[in-house]
PDB file with one MODEL, atoms N, CA, C and O in Angstrom:
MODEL        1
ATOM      1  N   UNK A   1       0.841  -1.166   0.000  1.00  0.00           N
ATOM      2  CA  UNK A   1       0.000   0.000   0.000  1.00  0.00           C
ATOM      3  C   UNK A   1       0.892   1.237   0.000  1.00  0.00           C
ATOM      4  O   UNK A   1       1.953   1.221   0.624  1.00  0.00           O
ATOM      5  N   UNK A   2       0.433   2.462  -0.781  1.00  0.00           N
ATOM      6  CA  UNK A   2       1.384   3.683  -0.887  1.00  0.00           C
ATOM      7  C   UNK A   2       0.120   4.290  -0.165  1.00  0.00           C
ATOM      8  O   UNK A   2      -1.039   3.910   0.001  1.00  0.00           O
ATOM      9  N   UNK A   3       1.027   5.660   0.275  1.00  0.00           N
ATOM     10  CA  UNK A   3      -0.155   6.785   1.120  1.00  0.00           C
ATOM     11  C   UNK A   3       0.169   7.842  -0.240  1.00  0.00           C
ATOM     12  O   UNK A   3       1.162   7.752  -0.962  1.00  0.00           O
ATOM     13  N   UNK A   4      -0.866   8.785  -0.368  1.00  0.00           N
ATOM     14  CA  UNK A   4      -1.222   9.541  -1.000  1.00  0.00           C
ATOM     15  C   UNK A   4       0.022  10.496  -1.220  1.00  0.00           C
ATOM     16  O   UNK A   4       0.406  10.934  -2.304  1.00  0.00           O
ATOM     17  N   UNK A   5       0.653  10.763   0.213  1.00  0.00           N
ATOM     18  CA  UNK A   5       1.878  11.658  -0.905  1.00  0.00           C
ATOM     19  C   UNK A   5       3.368  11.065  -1.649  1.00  0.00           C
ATOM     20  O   UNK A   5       4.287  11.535  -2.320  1.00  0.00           O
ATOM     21  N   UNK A   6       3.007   9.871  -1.129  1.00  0.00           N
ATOM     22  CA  UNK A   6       4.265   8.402  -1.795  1.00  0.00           C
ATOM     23  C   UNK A   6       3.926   8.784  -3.043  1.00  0.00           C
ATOM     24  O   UNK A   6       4.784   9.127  -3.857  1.00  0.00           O
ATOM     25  N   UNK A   7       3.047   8.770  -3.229  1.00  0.00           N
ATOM     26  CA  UNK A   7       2.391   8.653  -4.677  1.00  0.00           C
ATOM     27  C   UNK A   7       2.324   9.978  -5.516  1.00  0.00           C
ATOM     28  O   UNK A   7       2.958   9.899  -6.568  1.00  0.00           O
ATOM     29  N   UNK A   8       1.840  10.910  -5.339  1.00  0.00           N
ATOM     30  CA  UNK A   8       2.503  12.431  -5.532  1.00  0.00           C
ATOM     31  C   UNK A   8       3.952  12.358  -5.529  1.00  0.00           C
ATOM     32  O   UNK A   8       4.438  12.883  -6.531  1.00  0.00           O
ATOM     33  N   UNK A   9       5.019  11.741  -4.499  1.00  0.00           N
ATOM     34  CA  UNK A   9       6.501  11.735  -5.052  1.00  0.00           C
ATOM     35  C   UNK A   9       6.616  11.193  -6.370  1.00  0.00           C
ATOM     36  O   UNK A   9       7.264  11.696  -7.287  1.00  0.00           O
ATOM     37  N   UNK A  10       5.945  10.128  -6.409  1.00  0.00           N
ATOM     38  CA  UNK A  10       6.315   9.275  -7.589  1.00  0.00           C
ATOM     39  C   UNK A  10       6.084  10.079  -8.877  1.00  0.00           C
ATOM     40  O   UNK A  10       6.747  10.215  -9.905  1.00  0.00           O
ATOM     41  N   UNK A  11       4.877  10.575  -8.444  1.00  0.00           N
ATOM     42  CA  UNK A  11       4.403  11.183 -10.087  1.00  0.00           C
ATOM     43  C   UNK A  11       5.471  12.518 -10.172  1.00  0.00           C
ATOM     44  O   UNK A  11       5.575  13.030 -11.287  1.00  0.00           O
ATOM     45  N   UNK A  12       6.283  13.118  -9.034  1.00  0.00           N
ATOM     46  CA  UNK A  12       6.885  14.581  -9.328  1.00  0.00           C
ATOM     47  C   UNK A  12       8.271  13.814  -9.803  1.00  0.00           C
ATOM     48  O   UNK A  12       8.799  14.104 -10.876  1.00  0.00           O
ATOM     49  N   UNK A  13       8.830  12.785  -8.889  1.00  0.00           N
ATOM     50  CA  UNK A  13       9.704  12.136  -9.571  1.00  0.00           C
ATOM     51  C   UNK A  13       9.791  11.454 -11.220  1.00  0.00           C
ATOM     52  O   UNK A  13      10.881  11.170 -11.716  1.00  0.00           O
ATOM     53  N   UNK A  14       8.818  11.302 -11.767  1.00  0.00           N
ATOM     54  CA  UNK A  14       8.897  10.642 -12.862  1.00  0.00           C
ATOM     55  C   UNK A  14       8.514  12.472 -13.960  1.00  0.00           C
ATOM     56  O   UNK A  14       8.478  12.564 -15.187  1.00  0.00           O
ATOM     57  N   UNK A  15       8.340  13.402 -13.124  1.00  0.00           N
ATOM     58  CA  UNK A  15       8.342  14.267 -14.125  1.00  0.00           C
ATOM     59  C   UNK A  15       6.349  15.034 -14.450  1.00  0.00           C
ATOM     60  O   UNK A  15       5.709  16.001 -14.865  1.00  0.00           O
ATOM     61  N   UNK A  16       6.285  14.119 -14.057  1.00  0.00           N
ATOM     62  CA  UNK A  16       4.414  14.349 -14.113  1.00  0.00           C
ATOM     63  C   UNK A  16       3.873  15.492 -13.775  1.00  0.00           C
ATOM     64  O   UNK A  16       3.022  16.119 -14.406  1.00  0.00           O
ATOM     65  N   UNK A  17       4.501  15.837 -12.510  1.00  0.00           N
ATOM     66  CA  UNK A  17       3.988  16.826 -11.706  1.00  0.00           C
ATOM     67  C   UNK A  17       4.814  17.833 -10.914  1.00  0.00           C
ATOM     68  O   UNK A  17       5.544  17.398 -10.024  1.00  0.00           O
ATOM     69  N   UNK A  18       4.766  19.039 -11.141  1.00  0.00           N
ATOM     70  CA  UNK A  18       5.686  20.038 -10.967  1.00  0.00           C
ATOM     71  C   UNK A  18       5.923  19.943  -9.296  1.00  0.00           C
ATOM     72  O   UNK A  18       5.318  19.273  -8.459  1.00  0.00           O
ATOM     73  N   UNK A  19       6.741  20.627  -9.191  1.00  0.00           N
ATOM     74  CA  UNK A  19       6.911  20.559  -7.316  1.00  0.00           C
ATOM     75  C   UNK A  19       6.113  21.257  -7.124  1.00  0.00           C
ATOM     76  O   UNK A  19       5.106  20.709  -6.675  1.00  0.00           O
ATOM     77  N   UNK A  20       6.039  22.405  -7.263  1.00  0.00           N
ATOM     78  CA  UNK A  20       4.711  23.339  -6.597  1.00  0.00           C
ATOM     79  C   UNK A  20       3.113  22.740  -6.482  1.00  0.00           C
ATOM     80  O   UNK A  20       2.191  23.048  -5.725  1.00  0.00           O
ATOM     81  N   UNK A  21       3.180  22.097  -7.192  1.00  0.00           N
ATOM     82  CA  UNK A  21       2.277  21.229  -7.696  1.00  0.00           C
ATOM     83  C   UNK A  21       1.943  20.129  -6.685  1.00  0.00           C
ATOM     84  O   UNK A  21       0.837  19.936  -6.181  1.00  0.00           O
ATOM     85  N   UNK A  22       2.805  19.597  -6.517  1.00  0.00           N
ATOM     86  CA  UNK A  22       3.092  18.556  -5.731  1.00  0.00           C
ATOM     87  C   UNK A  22       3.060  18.744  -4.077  1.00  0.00           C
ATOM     88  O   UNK A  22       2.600  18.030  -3.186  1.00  0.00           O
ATOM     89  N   UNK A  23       3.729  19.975  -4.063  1.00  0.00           N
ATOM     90  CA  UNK A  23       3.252  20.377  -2.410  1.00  0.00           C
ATOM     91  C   UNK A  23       2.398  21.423  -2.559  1.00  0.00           C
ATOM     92  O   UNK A  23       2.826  22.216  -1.720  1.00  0.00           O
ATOM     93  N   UNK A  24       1.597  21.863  -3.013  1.00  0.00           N
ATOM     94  CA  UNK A  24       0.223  22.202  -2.830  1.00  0.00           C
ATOM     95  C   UNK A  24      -0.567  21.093  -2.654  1.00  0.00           C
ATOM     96  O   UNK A  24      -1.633  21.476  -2.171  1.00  0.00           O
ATOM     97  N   UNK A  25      -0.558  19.505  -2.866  1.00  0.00           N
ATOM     98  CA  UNK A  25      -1.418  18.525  -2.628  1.00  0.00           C
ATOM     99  C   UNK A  25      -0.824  17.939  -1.598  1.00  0.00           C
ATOM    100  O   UNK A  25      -1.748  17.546  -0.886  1.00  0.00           O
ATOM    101  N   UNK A  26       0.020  17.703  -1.190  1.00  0.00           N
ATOM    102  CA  UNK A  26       0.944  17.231  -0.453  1.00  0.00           C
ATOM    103  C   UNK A  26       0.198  17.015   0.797  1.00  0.00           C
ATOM    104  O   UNK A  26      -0.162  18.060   1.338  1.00  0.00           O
ATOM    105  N   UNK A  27      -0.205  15.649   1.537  1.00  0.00           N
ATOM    106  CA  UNK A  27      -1.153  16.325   3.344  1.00  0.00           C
ATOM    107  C   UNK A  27       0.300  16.530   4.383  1.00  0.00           C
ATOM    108  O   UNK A  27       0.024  17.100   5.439  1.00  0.00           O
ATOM    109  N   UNK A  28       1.572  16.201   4.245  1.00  0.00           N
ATOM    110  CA  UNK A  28       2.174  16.994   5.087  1.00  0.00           C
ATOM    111  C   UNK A  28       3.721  17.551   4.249  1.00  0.00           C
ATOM    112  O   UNK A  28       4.608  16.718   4.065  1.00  0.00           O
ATOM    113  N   UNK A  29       3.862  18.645   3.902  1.00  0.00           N
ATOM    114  CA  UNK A  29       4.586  19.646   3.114  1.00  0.00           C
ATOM    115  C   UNK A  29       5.918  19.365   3.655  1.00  0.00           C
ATOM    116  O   UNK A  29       6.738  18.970   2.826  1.00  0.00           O
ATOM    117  N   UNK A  30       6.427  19.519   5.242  1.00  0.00           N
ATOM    118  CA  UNK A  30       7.714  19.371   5.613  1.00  0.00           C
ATOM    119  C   UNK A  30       8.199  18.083   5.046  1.00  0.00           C
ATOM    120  O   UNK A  30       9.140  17.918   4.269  1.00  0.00           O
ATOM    121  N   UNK A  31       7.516  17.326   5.487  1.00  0.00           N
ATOM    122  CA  UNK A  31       7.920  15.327   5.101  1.00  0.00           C
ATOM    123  C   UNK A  31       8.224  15.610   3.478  1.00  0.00           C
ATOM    124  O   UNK A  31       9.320  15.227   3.069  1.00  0.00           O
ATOM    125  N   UNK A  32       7.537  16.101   2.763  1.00  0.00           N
ATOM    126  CA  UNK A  32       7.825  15.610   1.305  1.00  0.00           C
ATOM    127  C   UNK A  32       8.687  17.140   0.843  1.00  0.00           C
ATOM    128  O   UNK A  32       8.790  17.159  -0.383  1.00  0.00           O
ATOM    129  N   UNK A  33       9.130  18.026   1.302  1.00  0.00           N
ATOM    130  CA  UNK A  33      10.555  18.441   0.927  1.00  0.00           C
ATOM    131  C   UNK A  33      11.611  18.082   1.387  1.00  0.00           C
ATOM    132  O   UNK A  33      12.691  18.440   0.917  1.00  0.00           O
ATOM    133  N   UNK A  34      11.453  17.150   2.597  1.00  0.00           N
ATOM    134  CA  UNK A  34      12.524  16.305   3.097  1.00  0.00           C
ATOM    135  C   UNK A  34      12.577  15.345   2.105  1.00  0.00           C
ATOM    136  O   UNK A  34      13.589  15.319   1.406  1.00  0.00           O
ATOM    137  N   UNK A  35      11.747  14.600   1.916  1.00  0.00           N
ATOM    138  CA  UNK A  35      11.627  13.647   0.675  1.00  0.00           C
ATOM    139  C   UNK A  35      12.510  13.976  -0.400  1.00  0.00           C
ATOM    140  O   UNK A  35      13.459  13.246  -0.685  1.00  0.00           O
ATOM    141  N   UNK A  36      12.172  15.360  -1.202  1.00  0.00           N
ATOM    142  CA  UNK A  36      12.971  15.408  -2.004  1.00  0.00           C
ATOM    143  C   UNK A  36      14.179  15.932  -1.794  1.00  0.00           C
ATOM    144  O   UNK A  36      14.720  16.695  -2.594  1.00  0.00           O
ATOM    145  N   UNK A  37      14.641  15.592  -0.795  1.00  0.00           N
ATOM    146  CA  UNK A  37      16.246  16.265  -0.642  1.00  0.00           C
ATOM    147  C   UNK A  37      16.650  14.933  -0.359  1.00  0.00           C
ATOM    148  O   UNK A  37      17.711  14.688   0.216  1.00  0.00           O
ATOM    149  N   UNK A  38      15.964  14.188  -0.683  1.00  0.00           N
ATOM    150  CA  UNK A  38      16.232  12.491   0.211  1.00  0.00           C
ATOM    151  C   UNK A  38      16.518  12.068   1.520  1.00  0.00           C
ATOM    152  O   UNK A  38      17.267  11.132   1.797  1.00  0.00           O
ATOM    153  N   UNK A  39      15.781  12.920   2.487  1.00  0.00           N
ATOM    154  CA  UNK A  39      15.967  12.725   3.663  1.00  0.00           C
ATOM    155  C   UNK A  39      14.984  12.069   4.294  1.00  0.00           C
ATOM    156  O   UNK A  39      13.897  12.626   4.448  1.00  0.00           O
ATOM    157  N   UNK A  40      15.207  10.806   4.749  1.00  0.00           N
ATOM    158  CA  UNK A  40      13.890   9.823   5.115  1.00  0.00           C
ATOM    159  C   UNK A  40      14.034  10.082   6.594  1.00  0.00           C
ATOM    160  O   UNK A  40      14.946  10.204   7.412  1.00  0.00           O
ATOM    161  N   UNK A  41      12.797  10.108   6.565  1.00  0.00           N
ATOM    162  CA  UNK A  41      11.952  10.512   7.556  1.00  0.00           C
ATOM    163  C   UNK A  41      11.418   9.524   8.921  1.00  0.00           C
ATOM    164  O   UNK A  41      11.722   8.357   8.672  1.00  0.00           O
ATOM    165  N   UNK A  42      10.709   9.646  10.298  1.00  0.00           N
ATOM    166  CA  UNK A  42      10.695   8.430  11.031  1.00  0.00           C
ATOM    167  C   UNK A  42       9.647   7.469  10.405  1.00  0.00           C
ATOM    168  O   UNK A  42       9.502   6.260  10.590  1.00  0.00           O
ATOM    169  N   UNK A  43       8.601   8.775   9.207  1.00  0.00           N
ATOM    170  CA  UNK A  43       7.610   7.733   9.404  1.00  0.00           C
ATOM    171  C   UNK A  43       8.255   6.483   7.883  1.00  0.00           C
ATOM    172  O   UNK A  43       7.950   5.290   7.880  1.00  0.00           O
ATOM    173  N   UNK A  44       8.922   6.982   7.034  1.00  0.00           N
ATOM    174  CA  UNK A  44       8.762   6.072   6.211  1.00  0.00           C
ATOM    175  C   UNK A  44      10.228   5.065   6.870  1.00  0.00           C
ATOM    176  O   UNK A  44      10.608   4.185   6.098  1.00  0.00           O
ATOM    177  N   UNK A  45      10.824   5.165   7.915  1.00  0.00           N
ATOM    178  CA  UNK A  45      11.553   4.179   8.529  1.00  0.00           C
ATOM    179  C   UNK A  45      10.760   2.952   8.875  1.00  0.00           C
ATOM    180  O   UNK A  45      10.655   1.841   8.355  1.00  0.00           O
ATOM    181  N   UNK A  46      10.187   3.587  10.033  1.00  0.00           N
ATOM    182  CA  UNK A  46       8.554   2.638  10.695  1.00  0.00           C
ATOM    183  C   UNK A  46       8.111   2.094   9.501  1.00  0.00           C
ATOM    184  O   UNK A  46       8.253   0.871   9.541  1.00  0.00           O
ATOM    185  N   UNK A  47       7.490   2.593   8.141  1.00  0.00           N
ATOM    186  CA  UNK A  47       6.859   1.829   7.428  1.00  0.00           C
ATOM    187  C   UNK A  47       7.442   0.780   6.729  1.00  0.00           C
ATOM    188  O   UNK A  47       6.736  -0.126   6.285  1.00  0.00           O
ATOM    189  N   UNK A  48       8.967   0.798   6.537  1.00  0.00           N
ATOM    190  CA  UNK A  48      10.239  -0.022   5.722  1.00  0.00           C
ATOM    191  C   UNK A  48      10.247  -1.136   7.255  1.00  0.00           C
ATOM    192  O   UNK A  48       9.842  -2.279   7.042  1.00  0.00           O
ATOM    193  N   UNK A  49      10.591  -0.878   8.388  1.00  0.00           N
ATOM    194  CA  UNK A  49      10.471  -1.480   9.393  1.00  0.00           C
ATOM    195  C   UNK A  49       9.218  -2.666   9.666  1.00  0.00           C
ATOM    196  O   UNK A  49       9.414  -3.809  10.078  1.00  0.00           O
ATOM    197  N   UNK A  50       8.129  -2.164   9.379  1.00  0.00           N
ATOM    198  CA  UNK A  50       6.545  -2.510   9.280  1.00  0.00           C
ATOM    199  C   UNK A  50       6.650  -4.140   8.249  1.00  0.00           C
ATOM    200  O   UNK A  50       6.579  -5.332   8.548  1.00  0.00           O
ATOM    201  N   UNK A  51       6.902  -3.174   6.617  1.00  0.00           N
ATOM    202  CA  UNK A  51       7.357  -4.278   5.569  1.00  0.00           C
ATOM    203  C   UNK A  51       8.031  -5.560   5.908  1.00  0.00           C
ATOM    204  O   UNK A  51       7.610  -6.674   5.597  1.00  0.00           O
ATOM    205  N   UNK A  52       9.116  -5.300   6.574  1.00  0.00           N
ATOM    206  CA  UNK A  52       9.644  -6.598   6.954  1.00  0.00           C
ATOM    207  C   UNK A  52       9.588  -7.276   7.518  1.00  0.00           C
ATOM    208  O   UNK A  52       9.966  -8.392   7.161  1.00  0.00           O
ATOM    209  N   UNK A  53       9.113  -7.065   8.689  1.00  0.00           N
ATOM    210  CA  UNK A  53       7.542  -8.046   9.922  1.00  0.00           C
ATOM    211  C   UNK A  53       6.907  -8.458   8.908  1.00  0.00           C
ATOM    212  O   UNK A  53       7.015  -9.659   8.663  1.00  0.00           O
ATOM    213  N   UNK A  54       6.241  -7.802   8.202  1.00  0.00           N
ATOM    214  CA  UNK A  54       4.824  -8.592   7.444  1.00  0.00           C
ATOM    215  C   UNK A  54       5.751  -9.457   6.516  1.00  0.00           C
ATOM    216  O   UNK A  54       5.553 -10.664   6.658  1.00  0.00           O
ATOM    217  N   UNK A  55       6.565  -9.174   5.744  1.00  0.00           N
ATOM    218  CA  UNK A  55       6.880 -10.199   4.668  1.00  0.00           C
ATOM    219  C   UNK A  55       7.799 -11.192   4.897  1.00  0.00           C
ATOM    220  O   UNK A  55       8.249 -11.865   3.970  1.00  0.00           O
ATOM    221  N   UNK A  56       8.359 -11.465   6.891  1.00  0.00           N
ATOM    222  CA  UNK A  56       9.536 -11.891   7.319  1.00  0.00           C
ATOM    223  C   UNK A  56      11.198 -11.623   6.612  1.00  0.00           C
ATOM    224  O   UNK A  56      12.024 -12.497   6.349  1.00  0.00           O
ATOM    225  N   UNK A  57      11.311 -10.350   6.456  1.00  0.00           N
ATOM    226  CA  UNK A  57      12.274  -9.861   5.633  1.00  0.00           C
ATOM    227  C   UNK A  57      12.721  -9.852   4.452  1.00  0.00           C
ATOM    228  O   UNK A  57      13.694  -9.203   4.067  1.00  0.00           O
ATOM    229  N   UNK A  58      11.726 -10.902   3.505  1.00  0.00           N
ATOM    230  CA  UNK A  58      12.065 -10.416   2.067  1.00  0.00           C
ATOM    231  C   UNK A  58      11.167  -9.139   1.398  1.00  0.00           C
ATOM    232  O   UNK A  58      10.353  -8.419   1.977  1.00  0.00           O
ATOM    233  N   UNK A  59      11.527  -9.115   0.209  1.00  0.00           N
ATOM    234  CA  UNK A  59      10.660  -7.890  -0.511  1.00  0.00           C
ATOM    235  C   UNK A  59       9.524  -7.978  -0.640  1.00  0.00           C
ATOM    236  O   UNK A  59       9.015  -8.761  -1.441  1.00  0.00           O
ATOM    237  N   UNK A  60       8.785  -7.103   0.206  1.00  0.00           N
ATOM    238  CA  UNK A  60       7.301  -7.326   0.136  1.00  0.00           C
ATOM    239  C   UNK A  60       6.292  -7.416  -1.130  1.00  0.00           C
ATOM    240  O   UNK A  60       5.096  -7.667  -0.979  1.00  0.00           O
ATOM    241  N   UNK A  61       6.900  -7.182  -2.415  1.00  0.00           N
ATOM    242  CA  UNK A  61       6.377  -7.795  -3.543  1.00  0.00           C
ATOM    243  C   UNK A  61       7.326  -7.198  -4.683  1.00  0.00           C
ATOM    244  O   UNK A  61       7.831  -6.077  -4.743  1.00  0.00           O
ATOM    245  N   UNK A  62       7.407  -8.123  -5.443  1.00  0.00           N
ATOM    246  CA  UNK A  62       8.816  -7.952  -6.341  1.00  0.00           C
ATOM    247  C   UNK A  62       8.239  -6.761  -7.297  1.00  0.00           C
ATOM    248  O   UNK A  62       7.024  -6.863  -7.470  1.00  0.00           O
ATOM    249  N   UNK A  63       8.899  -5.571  -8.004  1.00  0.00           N
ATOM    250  CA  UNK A  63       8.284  -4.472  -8.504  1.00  0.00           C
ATOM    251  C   UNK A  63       8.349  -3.486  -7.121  1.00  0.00           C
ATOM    252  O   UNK A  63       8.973  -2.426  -7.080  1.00  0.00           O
ATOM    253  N   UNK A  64       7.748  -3.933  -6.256  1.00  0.00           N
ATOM    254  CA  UNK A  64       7.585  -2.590  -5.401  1.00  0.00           C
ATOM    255  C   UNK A  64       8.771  -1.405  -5.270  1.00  0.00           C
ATOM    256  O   UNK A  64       9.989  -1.584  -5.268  1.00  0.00           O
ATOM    257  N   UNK A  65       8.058  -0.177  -5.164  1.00  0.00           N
ATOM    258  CA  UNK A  65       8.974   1.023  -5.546  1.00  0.00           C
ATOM    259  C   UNK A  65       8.670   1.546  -4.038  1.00  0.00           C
ATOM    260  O   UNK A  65       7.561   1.872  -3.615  1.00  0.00           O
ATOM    261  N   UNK A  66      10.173   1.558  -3.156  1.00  0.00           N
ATOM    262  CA  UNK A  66      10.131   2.649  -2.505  1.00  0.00           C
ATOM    263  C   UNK A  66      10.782   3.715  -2.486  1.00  0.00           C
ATOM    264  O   UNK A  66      11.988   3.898  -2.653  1.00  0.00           O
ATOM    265  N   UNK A  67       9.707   4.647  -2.211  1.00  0.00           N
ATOM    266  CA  UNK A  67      10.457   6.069  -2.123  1.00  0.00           C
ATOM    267  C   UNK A  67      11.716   6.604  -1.278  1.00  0.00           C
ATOM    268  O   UNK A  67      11.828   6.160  -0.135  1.00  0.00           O
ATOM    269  N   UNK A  68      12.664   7.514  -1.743  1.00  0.00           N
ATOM    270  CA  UNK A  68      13.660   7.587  -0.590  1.00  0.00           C
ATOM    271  C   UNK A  68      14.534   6.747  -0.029  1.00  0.00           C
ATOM    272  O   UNK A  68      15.259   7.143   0.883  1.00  0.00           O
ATOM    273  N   UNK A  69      14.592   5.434  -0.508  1.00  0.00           N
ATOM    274  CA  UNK A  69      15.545   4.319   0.030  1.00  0.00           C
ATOM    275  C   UNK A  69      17.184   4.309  -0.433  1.00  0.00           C
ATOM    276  O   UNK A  69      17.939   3.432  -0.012  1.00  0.00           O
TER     277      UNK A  69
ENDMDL
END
């Protein structure tokens, strides 16, 4: 599962969507200019942390794109 501004990275990363753009939709603005400076954050630690409980440490599905890693 991606949260809504994973997904806004993705699309500003692939070019889709302008930054301004991107943090005007953004639900929290600090996290995703940290994002794009590549600075990961506690929550997407916890969620990389989360992944590997659920999938007992392999890749929680082959393809999956995470942001910031």
């Amino acid at each position: 599962m991606q949260t809504f501004d994973q997904s806004i990275f993705g699309l500003f990363q692939q070019g889709l969507v302008a930054y301004e753009e991107a943090l005007r939709w953004a639900s929290n603005v600090d996290e995703f200019k940290l994002k794009v400076q590549g600075i990961a954050t506690t929550s997407d630690t916890a969620r990389e942390e989360m992944a590997k409980v659920v999938t007992g440490g392999a890749d929680p599905i082959p393809g999956l794109t995470r942001f910031g890693s």
